[in-house]
C-alpha positions in Angstrom: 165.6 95.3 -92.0 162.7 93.6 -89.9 163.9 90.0 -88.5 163.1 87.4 -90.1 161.6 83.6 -88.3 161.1 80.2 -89.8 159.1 78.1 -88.3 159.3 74.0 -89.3 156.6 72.3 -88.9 156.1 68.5 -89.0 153.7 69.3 -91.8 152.6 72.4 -93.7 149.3 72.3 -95.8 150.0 75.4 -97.9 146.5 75.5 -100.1 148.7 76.2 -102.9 148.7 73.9 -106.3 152.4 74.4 -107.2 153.9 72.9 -104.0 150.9 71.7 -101.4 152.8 70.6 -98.3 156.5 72.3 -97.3 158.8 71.9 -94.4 159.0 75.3 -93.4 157.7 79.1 -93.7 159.5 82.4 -93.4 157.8 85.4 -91.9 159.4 88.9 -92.2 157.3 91.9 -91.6 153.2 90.0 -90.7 153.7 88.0 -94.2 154.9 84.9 -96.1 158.8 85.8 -97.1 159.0 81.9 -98.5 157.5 78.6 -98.3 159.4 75.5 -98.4 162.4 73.7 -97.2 164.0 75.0 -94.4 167.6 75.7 -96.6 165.1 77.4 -99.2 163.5 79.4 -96.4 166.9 80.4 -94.8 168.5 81.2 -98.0 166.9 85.0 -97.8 169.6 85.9 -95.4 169.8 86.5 -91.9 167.2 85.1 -89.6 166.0 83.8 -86.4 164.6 79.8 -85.9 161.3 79.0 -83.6 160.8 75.1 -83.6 157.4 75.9 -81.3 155.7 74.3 -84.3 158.5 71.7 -84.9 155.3 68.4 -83.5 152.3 70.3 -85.2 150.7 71.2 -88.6 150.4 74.7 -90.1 147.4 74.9 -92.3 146.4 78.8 -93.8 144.7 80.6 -91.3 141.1 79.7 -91.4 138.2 82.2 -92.4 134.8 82.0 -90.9 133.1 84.2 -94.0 129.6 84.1 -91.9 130.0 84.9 -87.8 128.8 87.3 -85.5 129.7 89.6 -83.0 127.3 88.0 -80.9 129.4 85.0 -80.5 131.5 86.8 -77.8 128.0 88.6 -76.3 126.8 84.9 -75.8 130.1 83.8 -74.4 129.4 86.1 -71.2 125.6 84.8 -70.9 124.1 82.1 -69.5 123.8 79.0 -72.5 120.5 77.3 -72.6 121.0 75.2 -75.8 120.5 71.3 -75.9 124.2 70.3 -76.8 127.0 70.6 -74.7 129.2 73.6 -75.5 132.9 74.6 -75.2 132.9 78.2 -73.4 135.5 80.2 -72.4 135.5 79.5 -68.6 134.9 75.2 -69.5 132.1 73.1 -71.1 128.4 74.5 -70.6 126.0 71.4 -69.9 123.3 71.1 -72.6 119.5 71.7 -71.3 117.9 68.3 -71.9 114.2 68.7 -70.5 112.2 72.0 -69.7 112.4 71.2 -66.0 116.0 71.2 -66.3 115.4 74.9 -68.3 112.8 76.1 -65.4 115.4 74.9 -62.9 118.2 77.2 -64.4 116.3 80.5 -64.8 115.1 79.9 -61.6 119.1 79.8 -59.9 119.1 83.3 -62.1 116.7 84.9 -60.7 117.5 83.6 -57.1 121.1 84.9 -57.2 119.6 88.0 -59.1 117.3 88.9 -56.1 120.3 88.0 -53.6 122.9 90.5 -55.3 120.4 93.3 -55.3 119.0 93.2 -59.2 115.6 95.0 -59.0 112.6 92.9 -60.3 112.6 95.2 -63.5 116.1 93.6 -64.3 115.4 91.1 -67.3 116.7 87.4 -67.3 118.5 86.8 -70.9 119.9 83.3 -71.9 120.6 81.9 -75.5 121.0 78.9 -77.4 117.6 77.3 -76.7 115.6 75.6 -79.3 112.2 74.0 -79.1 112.6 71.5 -81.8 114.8 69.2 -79.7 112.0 68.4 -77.4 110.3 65.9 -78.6 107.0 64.8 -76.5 106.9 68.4 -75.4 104.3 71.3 -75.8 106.4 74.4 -78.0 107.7 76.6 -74.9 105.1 79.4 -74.1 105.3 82.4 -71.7 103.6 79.8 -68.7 106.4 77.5 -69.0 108.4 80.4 -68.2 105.9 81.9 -65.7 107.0 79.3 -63.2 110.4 80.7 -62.6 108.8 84.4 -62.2 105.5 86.8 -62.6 107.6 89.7 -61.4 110.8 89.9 -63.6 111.0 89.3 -67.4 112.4 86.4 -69.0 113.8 86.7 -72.6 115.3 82.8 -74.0 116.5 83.1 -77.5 116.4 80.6 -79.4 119.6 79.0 -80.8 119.4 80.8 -84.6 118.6 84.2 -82.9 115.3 84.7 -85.4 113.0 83.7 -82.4 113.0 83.9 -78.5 110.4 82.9 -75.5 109.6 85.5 -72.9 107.2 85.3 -69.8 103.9 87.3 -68.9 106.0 89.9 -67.3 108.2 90.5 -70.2 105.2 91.0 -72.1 103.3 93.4 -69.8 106.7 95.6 -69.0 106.4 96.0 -72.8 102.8 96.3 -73.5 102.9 93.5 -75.8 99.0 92.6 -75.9 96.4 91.0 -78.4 96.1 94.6 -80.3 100.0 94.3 -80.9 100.2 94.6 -85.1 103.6 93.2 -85.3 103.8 90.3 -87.7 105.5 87.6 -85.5 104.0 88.1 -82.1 102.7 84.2 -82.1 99.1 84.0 -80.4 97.5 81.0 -78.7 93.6 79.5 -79.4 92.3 82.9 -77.4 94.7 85.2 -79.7 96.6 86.1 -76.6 100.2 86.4 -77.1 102.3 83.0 -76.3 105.5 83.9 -75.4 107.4 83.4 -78.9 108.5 86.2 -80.8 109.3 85.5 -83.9 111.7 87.4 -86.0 113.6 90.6 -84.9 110.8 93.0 -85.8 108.7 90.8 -82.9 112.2 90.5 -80.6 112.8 94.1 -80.5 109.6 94.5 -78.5 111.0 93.2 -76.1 113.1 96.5 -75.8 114.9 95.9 -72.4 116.0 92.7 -72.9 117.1 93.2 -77.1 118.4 96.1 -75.8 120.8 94.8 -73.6 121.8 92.5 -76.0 122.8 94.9 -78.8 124.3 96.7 -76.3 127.2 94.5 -75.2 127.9 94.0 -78.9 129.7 97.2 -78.4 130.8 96.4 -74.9 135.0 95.8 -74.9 134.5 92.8 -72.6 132.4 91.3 -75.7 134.4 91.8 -78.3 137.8 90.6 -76.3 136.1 87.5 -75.6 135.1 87.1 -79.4 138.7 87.2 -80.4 139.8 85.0 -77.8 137.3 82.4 -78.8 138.9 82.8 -82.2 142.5 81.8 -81.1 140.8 79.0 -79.4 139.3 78.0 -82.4 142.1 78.4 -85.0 140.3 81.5 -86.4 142.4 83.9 -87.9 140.1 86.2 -89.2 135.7 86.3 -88.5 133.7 87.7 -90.8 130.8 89.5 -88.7 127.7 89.3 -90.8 125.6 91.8 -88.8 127.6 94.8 -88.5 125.7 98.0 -87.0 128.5 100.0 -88.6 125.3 101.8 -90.8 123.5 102.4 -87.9 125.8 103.1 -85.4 129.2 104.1 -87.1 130.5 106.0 -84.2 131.1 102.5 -82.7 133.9 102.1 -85.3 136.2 103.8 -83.2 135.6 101.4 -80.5 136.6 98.2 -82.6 139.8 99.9 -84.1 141.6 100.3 -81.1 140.6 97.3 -79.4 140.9 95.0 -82.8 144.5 96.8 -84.0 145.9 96.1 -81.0 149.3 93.5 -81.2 147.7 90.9 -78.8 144.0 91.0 -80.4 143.9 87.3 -81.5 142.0 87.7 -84.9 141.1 89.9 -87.6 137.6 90.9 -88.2 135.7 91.9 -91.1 132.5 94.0 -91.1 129.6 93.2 -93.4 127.1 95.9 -92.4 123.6 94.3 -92.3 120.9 96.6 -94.0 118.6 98.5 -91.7 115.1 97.2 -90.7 112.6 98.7 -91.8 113.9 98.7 -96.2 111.5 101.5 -96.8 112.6 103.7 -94.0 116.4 104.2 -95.2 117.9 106.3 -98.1 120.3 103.4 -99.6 122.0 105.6 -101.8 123.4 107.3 -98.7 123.7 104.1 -97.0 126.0 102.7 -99.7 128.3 106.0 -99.3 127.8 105.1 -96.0 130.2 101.8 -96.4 132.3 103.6 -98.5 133.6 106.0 -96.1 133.7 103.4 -93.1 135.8 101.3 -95.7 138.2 104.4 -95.8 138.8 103.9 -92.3 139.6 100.2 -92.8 142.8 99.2 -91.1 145.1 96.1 -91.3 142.8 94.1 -88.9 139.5 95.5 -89.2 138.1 95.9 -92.5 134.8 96.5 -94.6 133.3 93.4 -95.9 130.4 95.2 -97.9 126.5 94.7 -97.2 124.4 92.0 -96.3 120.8 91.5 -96.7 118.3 89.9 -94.8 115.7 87.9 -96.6 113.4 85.2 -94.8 114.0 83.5 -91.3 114.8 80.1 -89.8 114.2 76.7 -91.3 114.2 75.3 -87.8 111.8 78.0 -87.0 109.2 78.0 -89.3 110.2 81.9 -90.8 112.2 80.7 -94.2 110.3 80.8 -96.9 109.9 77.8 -98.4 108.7 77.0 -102.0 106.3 74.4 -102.9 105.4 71.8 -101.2 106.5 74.0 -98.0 107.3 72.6 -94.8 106.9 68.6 -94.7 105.3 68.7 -90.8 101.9 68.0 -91.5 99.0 70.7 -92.9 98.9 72.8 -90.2 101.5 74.4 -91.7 100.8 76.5 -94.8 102.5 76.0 -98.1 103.3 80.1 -98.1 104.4 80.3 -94.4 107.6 82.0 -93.4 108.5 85.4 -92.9 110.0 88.1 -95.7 112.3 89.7 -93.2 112.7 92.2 -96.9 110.3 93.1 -99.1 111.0 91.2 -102.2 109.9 94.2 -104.6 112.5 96.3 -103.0 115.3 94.0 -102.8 116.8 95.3 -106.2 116.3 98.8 -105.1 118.6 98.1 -101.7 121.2 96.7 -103.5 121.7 98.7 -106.9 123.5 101.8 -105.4 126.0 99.1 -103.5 126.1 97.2 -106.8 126.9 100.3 -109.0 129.5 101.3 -106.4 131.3 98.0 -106.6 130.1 96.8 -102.9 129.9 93.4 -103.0 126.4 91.8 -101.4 126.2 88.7 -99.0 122.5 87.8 -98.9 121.1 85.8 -96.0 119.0 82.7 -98.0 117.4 80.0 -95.7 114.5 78.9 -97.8 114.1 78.0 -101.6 112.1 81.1 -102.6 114.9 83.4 -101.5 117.5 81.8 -103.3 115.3 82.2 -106.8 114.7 86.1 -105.6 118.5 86.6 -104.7 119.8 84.6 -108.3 117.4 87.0 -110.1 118.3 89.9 -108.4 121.8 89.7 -108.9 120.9 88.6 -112.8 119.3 92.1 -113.0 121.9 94.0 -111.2 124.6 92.7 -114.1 122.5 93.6 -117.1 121.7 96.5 -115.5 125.5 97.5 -114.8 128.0 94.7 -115.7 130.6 93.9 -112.8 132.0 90.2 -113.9 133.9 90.0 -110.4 131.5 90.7 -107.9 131.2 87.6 -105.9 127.7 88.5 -104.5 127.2 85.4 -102.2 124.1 83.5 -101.3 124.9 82.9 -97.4 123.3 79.9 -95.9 122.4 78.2 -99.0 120.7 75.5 -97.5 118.5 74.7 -100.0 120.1 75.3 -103.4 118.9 73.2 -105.9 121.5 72.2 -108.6 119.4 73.9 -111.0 120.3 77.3 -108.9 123.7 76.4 -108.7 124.4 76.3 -112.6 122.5 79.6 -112.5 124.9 81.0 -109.9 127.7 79.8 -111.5 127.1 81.6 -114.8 126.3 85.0 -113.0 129.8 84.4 -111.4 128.1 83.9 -107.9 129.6 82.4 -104.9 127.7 80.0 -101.8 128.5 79.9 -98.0 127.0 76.9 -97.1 125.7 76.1 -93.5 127.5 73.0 -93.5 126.8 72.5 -89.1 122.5 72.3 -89.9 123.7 68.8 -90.7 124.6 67.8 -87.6 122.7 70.2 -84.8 119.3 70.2 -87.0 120.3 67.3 -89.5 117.5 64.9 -87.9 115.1 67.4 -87.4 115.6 68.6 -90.9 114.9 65.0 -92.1 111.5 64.0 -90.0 109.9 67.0 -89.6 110.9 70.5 -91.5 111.7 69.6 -94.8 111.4 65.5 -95.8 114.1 62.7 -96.4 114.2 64.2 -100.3 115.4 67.5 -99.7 117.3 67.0 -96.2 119.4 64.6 -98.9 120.7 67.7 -100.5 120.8 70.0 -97.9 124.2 71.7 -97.4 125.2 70.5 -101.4 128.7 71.4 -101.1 129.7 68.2 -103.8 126.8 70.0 -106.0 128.2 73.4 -105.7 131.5 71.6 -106.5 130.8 69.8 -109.9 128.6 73.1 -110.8 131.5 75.3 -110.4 130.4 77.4 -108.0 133.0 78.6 -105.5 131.9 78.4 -102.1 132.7 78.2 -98.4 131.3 76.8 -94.6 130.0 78.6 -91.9 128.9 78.0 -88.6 126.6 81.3 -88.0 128.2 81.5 -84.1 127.0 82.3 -82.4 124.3 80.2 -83.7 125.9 77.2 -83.7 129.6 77.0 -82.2 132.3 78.6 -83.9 135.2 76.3 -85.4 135.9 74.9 -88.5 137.2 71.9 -87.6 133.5 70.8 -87.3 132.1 72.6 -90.5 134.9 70.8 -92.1 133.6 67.6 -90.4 130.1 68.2 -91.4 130.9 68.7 -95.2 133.0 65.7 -95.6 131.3 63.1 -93.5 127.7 64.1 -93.3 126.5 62.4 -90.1 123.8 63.2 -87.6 123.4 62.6 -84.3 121.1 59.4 -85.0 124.3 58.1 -86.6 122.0 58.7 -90.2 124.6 59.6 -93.3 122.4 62.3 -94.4 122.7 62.5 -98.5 126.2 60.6 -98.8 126.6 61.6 -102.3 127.3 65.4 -101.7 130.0 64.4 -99.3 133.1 66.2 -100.1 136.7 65.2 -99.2 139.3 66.7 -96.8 140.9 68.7 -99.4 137.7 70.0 -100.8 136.7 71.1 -97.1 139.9 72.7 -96.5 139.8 75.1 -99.5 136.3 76.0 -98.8 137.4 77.5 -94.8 140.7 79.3 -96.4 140.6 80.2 -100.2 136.8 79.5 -100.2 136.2 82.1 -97.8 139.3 84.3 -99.0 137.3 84.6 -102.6 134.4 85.4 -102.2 135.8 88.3 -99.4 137.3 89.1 -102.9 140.8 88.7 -100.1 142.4 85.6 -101.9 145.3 88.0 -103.1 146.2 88.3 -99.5 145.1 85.2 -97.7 143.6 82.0 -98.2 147.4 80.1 -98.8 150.5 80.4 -97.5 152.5 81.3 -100.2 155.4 84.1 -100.8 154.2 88.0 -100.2 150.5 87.0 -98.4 149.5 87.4 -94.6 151.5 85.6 -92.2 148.2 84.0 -90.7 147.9 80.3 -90.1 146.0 78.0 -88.5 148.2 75.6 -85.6 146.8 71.8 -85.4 147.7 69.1 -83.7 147.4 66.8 -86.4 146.8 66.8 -90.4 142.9 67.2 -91.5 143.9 65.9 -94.8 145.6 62.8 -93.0 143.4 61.9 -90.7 140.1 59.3 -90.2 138.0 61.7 -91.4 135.1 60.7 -88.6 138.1 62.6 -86.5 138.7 65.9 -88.1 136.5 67.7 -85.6 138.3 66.0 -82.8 141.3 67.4 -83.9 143.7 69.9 -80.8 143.7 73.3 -81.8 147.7 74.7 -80.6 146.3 78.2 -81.8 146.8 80.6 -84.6 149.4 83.1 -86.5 147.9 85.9 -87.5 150.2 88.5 -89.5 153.2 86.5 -88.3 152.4 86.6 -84.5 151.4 83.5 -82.7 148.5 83.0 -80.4 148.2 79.8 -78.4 144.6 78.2 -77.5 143.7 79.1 -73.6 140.8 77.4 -72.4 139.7 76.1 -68.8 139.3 72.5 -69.3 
């Protein structure tokens, strides 16, 4: 018989209703032998004692339902973005003024030219956004013309549905006036700006995307993203743009890297529909995900599909229902960007439907939720599932009208609970209005409408961590020190659900994780302190020890 450990703990949030906090937890074989006191624990025979925990708090292992791959591609490239970040080799410096931008790309290129780079070799940094600069002209390819004419500069912007390149980027790709590409912004002449908008416009750019989507398969990348997972006290990341459809060959990478013993985290892969709708047969690609999902293993699994709908709120590209965007007239009441079709969003997602895939659909503005809520309303009459789950990802705009609607068609929300605080302001003055920037992120609506739901942080968009999205949901505070809609605050508790059984639902995983409780995965999350106990202005300030994931610890390493 494999040994058994119990690990005491000064407290253990166990997520489950019969008995919420216990002393101690028994492991035996990667999962939960018992939970409770330490006689009750050691009463299954034989076993071995680890006080490591004996000063800190075990929570379950914490889910982040909506990340990407990209998170660990970013960790290995220069950071550009306004707030400072935690990296894996310190704390990046946010970018505060477009000189201070210029200044960086330019000690690129400079080391670039000294180690031997050719001209051709593109600059790529991430995590910019324009919107922080107040007093400033929107970043065009001049600004970035300064730093170089010769070598091509591609800055993508913090949500990853825009980026900024320079005059060279744009010649090495022939990206002129005649381009037909919706999304290649123009200035008064109609010459491109700089700003691609939206991944049909980004892959232009083919060197520089490429690159990118390159080292999503790179070993380096995806060791990094599991280490930034440990950091975080993520036990398992949900990667909500697979290229598992497009590329499945690359499965065999991610197995033996991800089933390794010392792989920090488990990952699940939600394969993102091709770009393109009309130019894939999704029949196929729905067998597709059923034979990758044969190949799942205990740490990398099939999540199902996600779909792409509209673009960035921050941006400009969602697609916003009436009255639109609150910034002034300039802006059209239909602006935004259909990254799908909307006639042809039923036809993608019936064959998953009718093969019992469940659907994560990418929502920023109003007028996708409606689309994605009627969808699914179709997709049930058409075949009746009444435990699909299908999730509205983002969610940032769900009226509690929608909610009530997604609770009857027994739909689930994972709400992007850090916009609050890294666009909360912005959100407020000048994209949507003090009204609906109120009830952005409604997790307290979601809860009194009975819809289950989780939080996300979209990393690499915004940092990867609950801790914070937990912080967002329950106190609701901007960086102006505005309370921003204090009445869908949510407590502790409520927060905590939504990162462990929250996300573990609507993975349709809450079977084998989401609490710690007897016969589920030994994965939990290692605190320093007690989110549930704690002012809750501190939650986010809260030391991460590490993680357990299937009954093997991982402790945080960091520079400092």
């Amino acid at each position: 018989m494999a040994d058994t450990v119990i690990y005491p703990a000064r407290r253990i949030v166990t997520m489950d209703p019969s008995q919420p906090v216990v002393e101690a937890v028994a492991v035996r074989e990667g999962r939960v032998l018992a939970a409770g006191s330490r006689e009750e624990c050691a009463s299954w025979g034989p076993h071995k004692v680890d006080n490591r925990f004996a000063d800190l708090v075990l929570t379950p292992g914490m889910i982040e339902a909506h990340g990407h791959s990209l998170e660990g591609v970013f960790a290995l490239l220069p950071y550009a973005g306004w707030f400072d970040r935690h990296r894996l080799d310190g704390i990046a410096k946010g970018i505060k003024t477009y000189d201070a931008l210029i200044d960086m790309l330019a000690e690129l290129d400079q080391k670039m030219r000294n180690d031997g780079a050719g001209s051709m070799e593109p600059i790529v940094v991430g995590g910019f956004d324009p919107i922080y600069f107040e007093g400033e002209e929107r970043l065009t390819r001049h600004h970035l013309d300064r730093v170089a004419t010769d070598r091509p500069i591609f800055v993508v912007h913090a949500s990853f549905h825009l980026a900024t390149v320079n005059s060279a980027m744009l010649e090495t790709h022939d990206i002129t006036r005649e381009s037909t590409t919706v999304g290649v912004a123009r200035d008064a002449n109609g010459e491109p700006n700089g700003e691609l908008q939206e991944i049909p416009a980004m892959v232009l750019a083919t060197s520089a995307m490429h690159r990118i989507l390159r080292a999503t398969n790179d070993p380096a990348s995806i060791e990094a993203l599991g280490r930034i997972c440990a950091n975080q006290g993520i036990t398992m990341l949900v990667d909500l743009a697979s290229a598992g459809l497009q590329r499945p060959e690359s499965q065999d990478l991610w197995r033996n890297i991800v089933d390794r013993d010392d792989f920090p985290a488990r990952i699940m892969q939600r394969h993102i529909a091709a770009l393109p709708p009309g130019a894939t047969d999704w029949d196929e690609a729905a067998q597709t995900v059923q034979r990758l999902a044969e190949g799942d293993t205990d740490k990398l699994r099939t999540a199902g599909l996600k779909v792409l709908l509209d673009g960035s709120i921050q941006g400009f590209t969602a697609k916003m229902g009436w009255p639109g965007y609150y910034t002034g007239t300039d802006i059209p009441v239909d602006a935004g960007v259909w990254m799908t079709v909307p006639e042809q969003v039923l036809d993608i997602c019936r064959p998953f439907h009718e093969r019992g895939i469940n659907i994560h659909t990418h929502c920023n503005g109003d007028m996708t939720i409606d689309l994605w809520i009627d969808t699914v309303e179709q997709l049930v009459i058409e075949r009746p599932w009444l435990d699909h789950r299908h999730t509205v990802q983002h969610c940032q705009l769900t009226t509690a009208a929608q909610y009530r609607r997604m609770a009857n068609l027994g739909m689930c929300a994972n709400i992007f609970t850090n916009h609050l605080w890294y666009w909360g302001d912005q959100h407020h003055d000048i994209t949507v209005g003090p009204e609906r920037a109120r009830r952005m992120e409604a997790c307290a609506t979601a809860e009194r409408e009975g819809v289950s739901f989780s939080m996300h942080s979209d990393a690499n968009v915004t940092p990867l961590g609950h801790l914070h999205t937990m912080w967002c949901a329950v106190n609701r505070v901007t960086p102006s020190g505005r309370v921003l809609g204090p009445n869908e605050r949510i407590s502790p508790e409520s927060a905590l659900r939504a990162v462990t059984l929250g996300s573990a639902y609507q993975l349709h995983a809450d079977d084998e994780f989401g609490s710690i409780e007897c016969g589920k995965a030994a994965d939990f999350t290692v605190l320093a302190d007690d989110p549930l106990s704690v002012d809750p202005m501190t939650i986010k300030d809260i030391d991460v020890w590490g993680t357990v994931v299937g009954g093997i610890p991982f402790e945080r390493l960091i520079s400092s």
